[in-house]
Every structure is written in C-alpha cells, then in structure tokens.
C-alpha positions as CSV (number, residue, x, y, z in Angstrom):
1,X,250.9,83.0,193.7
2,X,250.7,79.4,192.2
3,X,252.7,76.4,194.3
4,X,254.5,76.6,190.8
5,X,255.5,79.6,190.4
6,X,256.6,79.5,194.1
7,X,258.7,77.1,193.1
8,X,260.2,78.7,190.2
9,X,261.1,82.0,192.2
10,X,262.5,80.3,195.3
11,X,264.8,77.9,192.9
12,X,265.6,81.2,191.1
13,X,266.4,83.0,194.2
14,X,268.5,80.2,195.5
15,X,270.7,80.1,192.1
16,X,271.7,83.2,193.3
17,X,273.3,82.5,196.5
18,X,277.3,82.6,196.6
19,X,278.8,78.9,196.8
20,X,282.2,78.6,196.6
21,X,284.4,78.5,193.4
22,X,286.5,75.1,192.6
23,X,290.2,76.5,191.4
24,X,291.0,74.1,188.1
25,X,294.4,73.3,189.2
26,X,297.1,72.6,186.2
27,X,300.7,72.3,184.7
28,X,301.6,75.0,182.9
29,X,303.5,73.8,180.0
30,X,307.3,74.2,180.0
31,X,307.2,75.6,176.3
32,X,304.6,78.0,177.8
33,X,307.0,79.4,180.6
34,X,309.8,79.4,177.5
35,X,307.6,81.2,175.2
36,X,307.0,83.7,177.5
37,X,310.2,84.2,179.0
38,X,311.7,84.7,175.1
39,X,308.6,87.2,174.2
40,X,309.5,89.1,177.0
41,X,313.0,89.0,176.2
42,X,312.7,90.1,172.6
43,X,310.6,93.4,173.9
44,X,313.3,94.2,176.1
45,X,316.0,93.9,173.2
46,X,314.5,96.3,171.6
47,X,314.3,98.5,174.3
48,X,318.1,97.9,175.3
49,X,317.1,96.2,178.1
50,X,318.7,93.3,179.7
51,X,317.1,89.6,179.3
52,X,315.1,88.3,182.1
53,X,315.5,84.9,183.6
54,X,313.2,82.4,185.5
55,X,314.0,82.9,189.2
56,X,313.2,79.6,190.8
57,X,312.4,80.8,194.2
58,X,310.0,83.4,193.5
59,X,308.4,81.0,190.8
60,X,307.9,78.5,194.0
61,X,306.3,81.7,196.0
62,X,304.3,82.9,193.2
63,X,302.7,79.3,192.8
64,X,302.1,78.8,197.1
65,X,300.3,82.2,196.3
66,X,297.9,81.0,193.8
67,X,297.4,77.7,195.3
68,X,296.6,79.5,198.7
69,X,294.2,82.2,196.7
70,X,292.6,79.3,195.4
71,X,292.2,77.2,198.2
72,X,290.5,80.4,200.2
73,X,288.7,81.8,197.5
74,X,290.6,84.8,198.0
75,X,291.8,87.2,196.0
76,X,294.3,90.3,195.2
77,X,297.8,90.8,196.0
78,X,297.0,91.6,199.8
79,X,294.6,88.8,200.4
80,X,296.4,87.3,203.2
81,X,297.4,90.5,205.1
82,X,300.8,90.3,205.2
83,X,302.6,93.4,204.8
84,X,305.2,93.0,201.4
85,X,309.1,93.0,202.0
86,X,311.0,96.0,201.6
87,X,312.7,96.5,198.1
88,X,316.5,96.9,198.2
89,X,317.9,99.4,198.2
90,X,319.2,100.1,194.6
91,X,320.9,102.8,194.5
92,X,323.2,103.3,197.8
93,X,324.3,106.8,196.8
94,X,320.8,108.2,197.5
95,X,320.7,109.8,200.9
C-alpha cells in the first residue's frame, strides 16, 4: 500500500473513533415554555381534562437532569442509577 493511501485509511480510521459530544447549552424562550404549556392545555380541554401548570420545582430538577446528562455524556431516564421515587398513592380506598 502507497505512504498515501496509508495515510488516507489511518486518517479515515481515526475519524471514526468516539470523542466526546459538547452539549449546546441555551435559554429556552419564555414564550416557548407558554406556548407549550397553552397547547397542551387546549388538548386537554377538549378532552375534559384539567389545565396543567408549570411546577417550578420539578422544572429546576428536570433542567439539573439535562445539564448532568450533558455534562457526562449520558443518556436515558436511568443514566445516573438512582432508583425513581415512589408515586403517591392516589387513590387511598385501594387495598
């Protein structure tokens, strides 16, 4: 094989190789968060559903989540190992 073409396959080969992603980090728009929120709301009208409201604390949670999945290059809902809470209970009657 030609010095060149050595070249070529070995630049090729290393192209491959995993490096590790850069997260773009960004504001999401407050009209964003409001559009959503009201799309969302106007589906569950029309399914007699109640509105939905921005919960601060989980929104906080959500976005150490994502920063943390970025940071580590990690990804999925159990990327850090930690078992989820347990739901409440909603409907005390149930034995």
């Amino acid at each position: 094989m030609r010095p060149f073409h050595s070249f070529l396959l070995l630049l090729g080969l290393a192209a491959c190789l995993p490096c590790p992603a850069h997260a773009q980090q960004f504001e999401i728009p407050a009209s964003a968060k409001a559009a959503i929120i009201d799309q969302t709301n106007a589906y569950r009208a029309s399914k007699d559903l109640p509105p939905l409201r921005e919960n601060e604390q989980a929104s906080r949670e959500a976005q150490a989540y994502a920063d943390y999945l970025a940071e580590t290059t990690k990804q999925g809902h159990s990327a850090d190992r930690k078992p989820a809470p347990p739901l409440p209970d909603r409907n005390p009657s149930r034995p």
